[in-house]
Every structure is written in structure tokens, then in C-alpha cells.
C-alpha positions as CSV (number, residue, x, y, z in Angstrom):
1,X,206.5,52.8,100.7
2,X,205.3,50.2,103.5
3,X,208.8,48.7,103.4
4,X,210.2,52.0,103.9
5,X,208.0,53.1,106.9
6,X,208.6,49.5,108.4
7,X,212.7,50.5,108.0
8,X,212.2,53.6,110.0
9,X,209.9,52.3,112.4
10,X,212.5,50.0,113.6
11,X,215.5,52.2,113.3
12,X,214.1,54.5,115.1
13,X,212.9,51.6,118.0
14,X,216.5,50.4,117.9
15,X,218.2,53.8,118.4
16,X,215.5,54.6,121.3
17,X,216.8,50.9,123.0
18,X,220.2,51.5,122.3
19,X,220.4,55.0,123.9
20,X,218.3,53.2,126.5
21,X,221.3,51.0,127.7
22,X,223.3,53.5,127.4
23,X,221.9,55.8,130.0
24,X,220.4,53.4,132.2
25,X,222.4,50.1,132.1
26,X,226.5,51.6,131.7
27,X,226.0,55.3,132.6
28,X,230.0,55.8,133.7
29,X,230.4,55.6,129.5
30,X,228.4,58.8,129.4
31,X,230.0,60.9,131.9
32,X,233.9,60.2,133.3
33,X,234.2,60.8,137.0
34,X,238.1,61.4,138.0
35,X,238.9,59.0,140.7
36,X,238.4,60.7,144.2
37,X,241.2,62.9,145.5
38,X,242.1,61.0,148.9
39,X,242.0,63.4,152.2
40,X,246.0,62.4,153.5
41,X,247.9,63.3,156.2
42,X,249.8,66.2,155.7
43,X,253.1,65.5,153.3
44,X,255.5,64.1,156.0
45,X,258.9,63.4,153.8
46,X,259.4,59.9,155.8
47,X,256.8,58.4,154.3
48,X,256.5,60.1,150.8
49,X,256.9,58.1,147.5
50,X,259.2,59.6,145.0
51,X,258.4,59.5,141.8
52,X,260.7,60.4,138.4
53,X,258.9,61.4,135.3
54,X,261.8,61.3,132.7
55,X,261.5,63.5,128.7
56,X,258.5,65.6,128.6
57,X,259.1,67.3,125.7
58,X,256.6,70.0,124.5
59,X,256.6,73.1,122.4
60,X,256.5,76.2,124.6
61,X,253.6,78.9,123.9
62,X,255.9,81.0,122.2
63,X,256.4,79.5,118.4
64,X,259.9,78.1,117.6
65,X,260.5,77.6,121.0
66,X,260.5,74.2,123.2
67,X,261.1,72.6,126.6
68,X,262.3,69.2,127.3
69,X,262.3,67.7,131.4
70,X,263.2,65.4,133.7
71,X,260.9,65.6,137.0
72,X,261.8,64.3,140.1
73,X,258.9,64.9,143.3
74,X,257.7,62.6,146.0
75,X,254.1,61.9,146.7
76,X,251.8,61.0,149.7
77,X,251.6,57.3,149.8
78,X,247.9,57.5,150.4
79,X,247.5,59.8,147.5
80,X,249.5,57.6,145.3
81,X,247.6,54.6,146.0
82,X,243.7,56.6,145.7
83,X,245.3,57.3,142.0
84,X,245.9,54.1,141.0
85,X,249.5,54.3,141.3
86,X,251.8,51.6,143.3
87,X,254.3,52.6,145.7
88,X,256.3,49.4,145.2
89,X,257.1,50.1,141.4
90,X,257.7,53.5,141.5
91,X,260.1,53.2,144.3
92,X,263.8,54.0,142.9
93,X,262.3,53.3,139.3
94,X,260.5,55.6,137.0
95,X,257.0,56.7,136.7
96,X,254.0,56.1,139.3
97,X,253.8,52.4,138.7
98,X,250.8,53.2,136.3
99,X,251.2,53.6,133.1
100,X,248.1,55.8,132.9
101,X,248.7,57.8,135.9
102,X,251.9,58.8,134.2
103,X,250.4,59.5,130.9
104,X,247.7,62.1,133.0
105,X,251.0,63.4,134.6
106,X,252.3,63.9,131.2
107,X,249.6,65.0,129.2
108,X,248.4,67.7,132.2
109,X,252.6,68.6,131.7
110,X,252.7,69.1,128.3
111,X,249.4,71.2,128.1
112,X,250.8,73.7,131.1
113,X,254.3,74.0,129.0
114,X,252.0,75.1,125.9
115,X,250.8,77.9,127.5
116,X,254.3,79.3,128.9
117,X,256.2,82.1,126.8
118,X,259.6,81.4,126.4
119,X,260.8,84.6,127.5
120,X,258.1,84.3,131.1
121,X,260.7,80.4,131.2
122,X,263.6,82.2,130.6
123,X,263.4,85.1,132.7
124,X,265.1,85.5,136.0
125,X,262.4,83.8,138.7
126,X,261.0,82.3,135.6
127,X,262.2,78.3,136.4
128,X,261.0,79.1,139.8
129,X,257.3,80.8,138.4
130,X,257.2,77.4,136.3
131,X,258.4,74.5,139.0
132,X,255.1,76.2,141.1
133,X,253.0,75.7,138.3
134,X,253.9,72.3,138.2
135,X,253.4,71.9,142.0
136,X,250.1,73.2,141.0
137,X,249.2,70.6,138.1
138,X,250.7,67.7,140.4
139,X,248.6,68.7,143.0
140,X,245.5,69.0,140.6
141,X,245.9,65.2,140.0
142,X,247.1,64.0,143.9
143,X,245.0,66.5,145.8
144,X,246.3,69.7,147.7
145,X,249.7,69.3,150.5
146,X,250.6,65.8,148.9
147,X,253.4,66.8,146.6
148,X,257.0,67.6,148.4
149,X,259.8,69.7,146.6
150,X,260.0,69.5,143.0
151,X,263.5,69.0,141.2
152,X,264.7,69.2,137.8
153,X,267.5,66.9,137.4
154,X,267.5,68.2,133.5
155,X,265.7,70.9,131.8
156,X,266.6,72.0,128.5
157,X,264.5,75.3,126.1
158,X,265.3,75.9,122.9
């Protein structure tokens, strides 16, 4: 019974110190801040950053339906940068220059094609309904009047 009491004792002591460190010595594992969104000039096209996000692919929120894309949009160079993106890659290649950047641009994609009916995509005004919603989710993740025009150069439902 002492043996047992002694066990405890010090399991108890250890999970106390662990969840110690935790809090006090690393506490960005306990609570994930998004990187700051940068205040930038206003988008000036001159100086923007374009960007291609080539095959999201996603079921649409209507069942037995899907969407597959090909985004092109530029970006604020400052704006870029603040998310950990590089202007030098992504210039005339694909993607942000960060491979997580453009798997947050992807994911965030994918989750706003979920929730779109297929009829609301197909509709007439629909593509233009969804290319604002995208403006919306890019600018989510860049910050407000950093994203330009957005083009589809392929878009495909099913």
C-alpha cells in the first residue's frame, strides 16, 4: 500500500511540473497566435506580387458534386512578406514561396468550397458570388485592400 501511495505521490508531482513548463516556460504551444496582419499601403498593382495557386480540388456542399481550380491573384508585397511568404519565389512561379502559406491558402479554399451548393456555383452571378468569397478568405489571411483581381485561368464542377 506504501509503494502505491509513493507511485501517486510522484505521478501526481510530475504531472503538476510538467504542466508547469508547459504554461510558464513554452506558452506559444498552448495557445497559437496567427502571425500579425501587416497595416500596407493601399494595393497599388505596380508593386503587387502575383501569386498562382494551381488544383484545389474539393467537394462542393451539395453531395455528388465537386469543384476543381486554378487561382491566379496578386498580393501586397508587404503583406506577403508579414506572412511568411517571399516575393522572389513566387514571382512567375507557383505558390507564395511558403509551402505553409500555401497550404493555409488551400486548406481556408477548400473549407469555403465545402460550404457552397452547386446549384448557388452554377447559377448565373454565381462564379462571380464565389470569386468575392475568395477575395474574402484571401484577404482573411493577408489583411483587408491587399488582394488585386482574382482570375480563374481553369475552373471545372462536376
Amino acid at each position: 500500500m506504501k509503494k502505491v501511495l509513493v507511485f501517486i505521490l510522484v505521478f501526481i508531482l510530475g504531472a503538476g511540473a510538467g504542466a508547469a513548463s508547459l504554461i510558464f516556460g513554452a506558452p506559444s504551444l498552448l495557445s497559437h497566435k496567427p502571425r500579425p496582419i501587416v497595416a500596407s499601403l493601399p494595393y497599388n498593382p505596380a508593386q503587387a506580387v502575383p501569386v498562382t495557386e494551381t488544383g484545389i480540388e474539393s467537394n462542393l456542399g451539395t453531395a455528388g458534386h465537386y469543384v476543381r481550380f486554378d487561382l491566379e491573384f496578386s498580393v501586397t508585397k508587404e503583406a506577403l512578406l508579414a506572412q511568411g511568404g517571399s516575393s522572389s519565389q513566387a514571382q512567375g512561379g507557383s505558390g507564395t514561396g511558403s509551402p505553409e502559406l500555401d497550404a493555409k491558402i488551400r486548406n481556408d479554399l477548400i473549407s469555403l468550397a465545402r460550404t457552397i451548393p452547386y446549384a448557388e456555383l452554377t447559377s448565373s452571378g454565381g462564379l462571380s458570388s464565389f470569386r468575392t468569397q475568395v477575395k474574402g478568405v484571401l484577404e482573411s489571411i493577408f489583411g483587408p485592400g491587399t488582394i488585386g483581381p482574382i482570375y480563374f485561368s481553369s475552373l471545372m464542377t462536376q
